[in-house]
N, C-alpha and C positions, 0 to 999 in steps of 0.2 A: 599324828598320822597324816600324810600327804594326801590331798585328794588330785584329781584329774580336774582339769580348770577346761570348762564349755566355750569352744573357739567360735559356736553358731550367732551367728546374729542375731538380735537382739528386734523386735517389731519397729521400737525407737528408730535404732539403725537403719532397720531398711527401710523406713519411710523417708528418714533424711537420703539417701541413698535415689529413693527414685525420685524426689522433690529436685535432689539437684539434677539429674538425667534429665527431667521435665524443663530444667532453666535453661541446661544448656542446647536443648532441642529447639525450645524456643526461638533464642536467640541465634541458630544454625541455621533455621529454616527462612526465615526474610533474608539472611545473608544469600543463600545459595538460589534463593528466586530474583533477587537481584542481579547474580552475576549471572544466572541463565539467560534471564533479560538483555544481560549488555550482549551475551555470546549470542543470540538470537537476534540483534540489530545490528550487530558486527556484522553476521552471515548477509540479510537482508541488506543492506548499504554496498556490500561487494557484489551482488546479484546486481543490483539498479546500476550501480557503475561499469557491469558487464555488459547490461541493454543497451547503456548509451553509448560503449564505445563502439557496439553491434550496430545501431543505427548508424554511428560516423561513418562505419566503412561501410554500408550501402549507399549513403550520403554519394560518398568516393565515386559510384559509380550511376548516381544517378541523378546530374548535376544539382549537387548537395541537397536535393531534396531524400527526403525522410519515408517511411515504407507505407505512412498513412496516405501520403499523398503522388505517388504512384499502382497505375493502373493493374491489378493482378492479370499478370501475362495468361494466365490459365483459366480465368473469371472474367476477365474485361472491366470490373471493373473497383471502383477503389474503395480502401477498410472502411468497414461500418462500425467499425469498434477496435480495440486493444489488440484482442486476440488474433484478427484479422489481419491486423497491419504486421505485429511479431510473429505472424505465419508466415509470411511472403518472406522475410528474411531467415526462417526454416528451408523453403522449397527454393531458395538462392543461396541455399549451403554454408550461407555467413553462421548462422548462428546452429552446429549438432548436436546440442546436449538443450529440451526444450526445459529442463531445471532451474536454468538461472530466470523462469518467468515466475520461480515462486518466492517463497517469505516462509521463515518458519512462524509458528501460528497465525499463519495464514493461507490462503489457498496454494494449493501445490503440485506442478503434473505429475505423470505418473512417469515420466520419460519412454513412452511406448509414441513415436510418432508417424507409425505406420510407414508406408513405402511411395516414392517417388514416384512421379514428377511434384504429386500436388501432396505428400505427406498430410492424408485429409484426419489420422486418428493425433496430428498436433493441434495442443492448446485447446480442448476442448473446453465448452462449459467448465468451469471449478476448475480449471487447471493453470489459469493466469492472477497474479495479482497485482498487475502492475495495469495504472492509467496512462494516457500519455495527453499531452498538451501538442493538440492537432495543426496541420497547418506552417509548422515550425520549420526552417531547412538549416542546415549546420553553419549558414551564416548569420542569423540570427541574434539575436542580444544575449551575451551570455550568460544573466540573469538569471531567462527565464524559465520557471518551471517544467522540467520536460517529462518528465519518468517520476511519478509516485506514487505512495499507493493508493490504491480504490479508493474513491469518497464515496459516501454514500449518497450526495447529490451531486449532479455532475454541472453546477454553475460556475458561475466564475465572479467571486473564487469561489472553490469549493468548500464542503461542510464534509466533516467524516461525525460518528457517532463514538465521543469519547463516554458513552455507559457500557460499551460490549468489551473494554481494554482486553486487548491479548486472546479474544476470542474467536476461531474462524466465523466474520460474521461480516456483510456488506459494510464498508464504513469503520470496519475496527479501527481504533487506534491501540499503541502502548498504551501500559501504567501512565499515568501522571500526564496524558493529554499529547503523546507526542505521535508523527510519522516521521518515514521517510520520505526526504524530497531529493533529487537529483536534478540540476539544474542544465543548460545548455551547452556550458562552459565541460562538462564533465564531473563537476564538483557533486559530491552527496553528502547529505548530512542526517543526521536523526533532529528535525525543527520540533521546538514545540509550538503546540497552535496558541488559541485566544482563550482556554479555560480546558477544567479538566470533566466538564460535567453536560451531557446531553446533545445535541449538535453546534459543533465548529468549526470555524472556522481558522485561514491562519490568523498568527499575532501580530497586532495591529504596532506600526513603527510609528516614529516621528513624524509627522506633517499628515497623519491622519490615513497612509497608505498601507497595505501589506504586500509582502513578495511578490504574490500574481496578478493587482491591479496595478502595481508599479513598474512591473516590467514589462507589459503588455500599455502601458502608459493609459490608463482607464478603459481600452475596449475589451470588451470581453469577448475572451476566444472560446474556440469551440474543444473541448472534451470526448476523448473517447477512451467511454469506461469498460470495463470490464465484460465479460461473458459471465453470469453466477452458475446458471442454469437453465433448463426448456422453458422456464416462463418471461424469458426475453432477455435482455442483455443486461438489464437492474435487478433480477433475483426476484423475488418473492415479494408482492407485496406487504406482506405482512410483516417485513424485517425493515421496512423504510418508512421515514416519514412523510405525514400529509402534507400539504403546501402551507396548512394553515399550521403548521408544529415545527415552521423554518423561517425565524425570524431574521430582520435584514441586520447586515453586520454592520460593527462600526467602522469610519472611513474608508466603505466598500461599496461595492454595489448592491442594490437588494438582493437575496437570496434567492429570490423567485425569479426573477429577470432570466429571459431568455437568452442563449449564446447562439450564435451565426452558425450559420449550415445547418439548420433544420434541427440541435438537439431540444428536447425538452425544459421546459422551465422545472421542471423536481421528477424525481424517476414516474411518478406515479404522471405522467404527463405523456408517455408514449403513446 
């Protein structure tokens, strides 16, 4: 007599069954945080390539100096920071979408830039994340550093905080120790710096130099970082390090060393 054969799975079965769903999850998920990663620096690299070509063409019109260092027509007088300076080229109509000042996982406007002349609800606090290397005019060494993102010390050269990776946080960097830099020339790249662990700096080249004491030929220039929030234009204390927890880099200048025009030797310095 024929019986009916039970087509239900078996507990064996289904455990091999969810064992392999667990492998290939595994193995799904570092792949698609990586390629979120790349599409995420991709975005960020085309933003900073946007700033600087935004700065050339005010450049254009204001013999090739740059929006830090011209006098806000509507203030009198000139940026005291990032957000300041990539204002004035909001309220000179070069630049209408105040978006390309963010990064994704990192700070971002809301694109709400209020109403002319002075467009005063752009770039607020948390709404920029882009630094700029001050002082600079479009004819300049095409080297050097001009547009990258926030460090969390604003020396020269700077130190970003590679333990916060991929976090909105002053100082973030990517996974694996890197930022974005944008240089004078136009050029942008994803750089990695000099380690992937606690404050860095960039990576140290041949003859003992990195990118922004080399191109600035040892003097160290002035920085103007970011807006975080109401407790001053460095964020929080509590998110930055102390002078004494920012060691000097190698074939660089100390860490703590102060830059020209009045910035601080380490945020907590204001």
């Amino acid at each position: 007599m024929k019986t009916k054969r039970n087509h239900a799975f078996t507990l064996i079965e289904l455990l091999v069954v969810i064992t392999i769903i667990a492998i290939l999850a595994g193995l799904a998920v570092p792949t698609y945080n990586a390629v979120q990663t790349i599409a995420n620096q991709t975005r960020g690299v085309s933003n900073a390539r946007q700033i600087i070509v935004a700065m050339k063409l005010f450049s254009k019109d204001h013999s090739s100096q740059y929006p830090d260092t011209v006098a806000n027509p509507l203030t009198g007088s000139l940026a005291q920071n990032a957000n300041d300076a990539f204002r004035l080229m909001i309220q000179e109509r070069i630049v209408t979408d105040e978006r390309i000042f963010g990064c994704p996982a990192g700070f971002n406007p809301d694109n709400n830039i209020g109403q002319g002349p002075n467009y005063g609800s752009a770039l607020m606090p948390g709404e920029n994340h882009w630094a700029i290397t001050g002082g600079q005019t479009d004819t300049a060494g095409g080297d050097m550093p001009l547009v990258f993102e926030n460090p969390v010390s604003p020396t020269w050269p700077p130190l970003w905080n590679a333990d916060v990776p991929g976090q909105i946080s002053p100082g973030r960097t990517w996974p694996s120790g890197k930022i974005i830099i944008g240089r004078n020339d136009g050029s942008v790249a994803v750089e990695a710096l000099a380690g992937t662990r606690g404050m860095i700096g960039p990576k140290v080249m041949a003859g003992g130099v990195n990118m922004f004491n080399q191109a600035s030929q040892g003097i160290p220039q002035r920085i103007l970082q970011v807006v975080y929030g109401n407790t001053g234009p460095f964020g929080p204390p509590s998110t930055l390090p102390t002078p004494a927890s920012v060691a000097p880099l190698p074939g660089g200048l100390p860490a703590a060393a102060g830059a020209p025009g009045g910035m601080p030797s380490s945020p907590l310095g204001q």
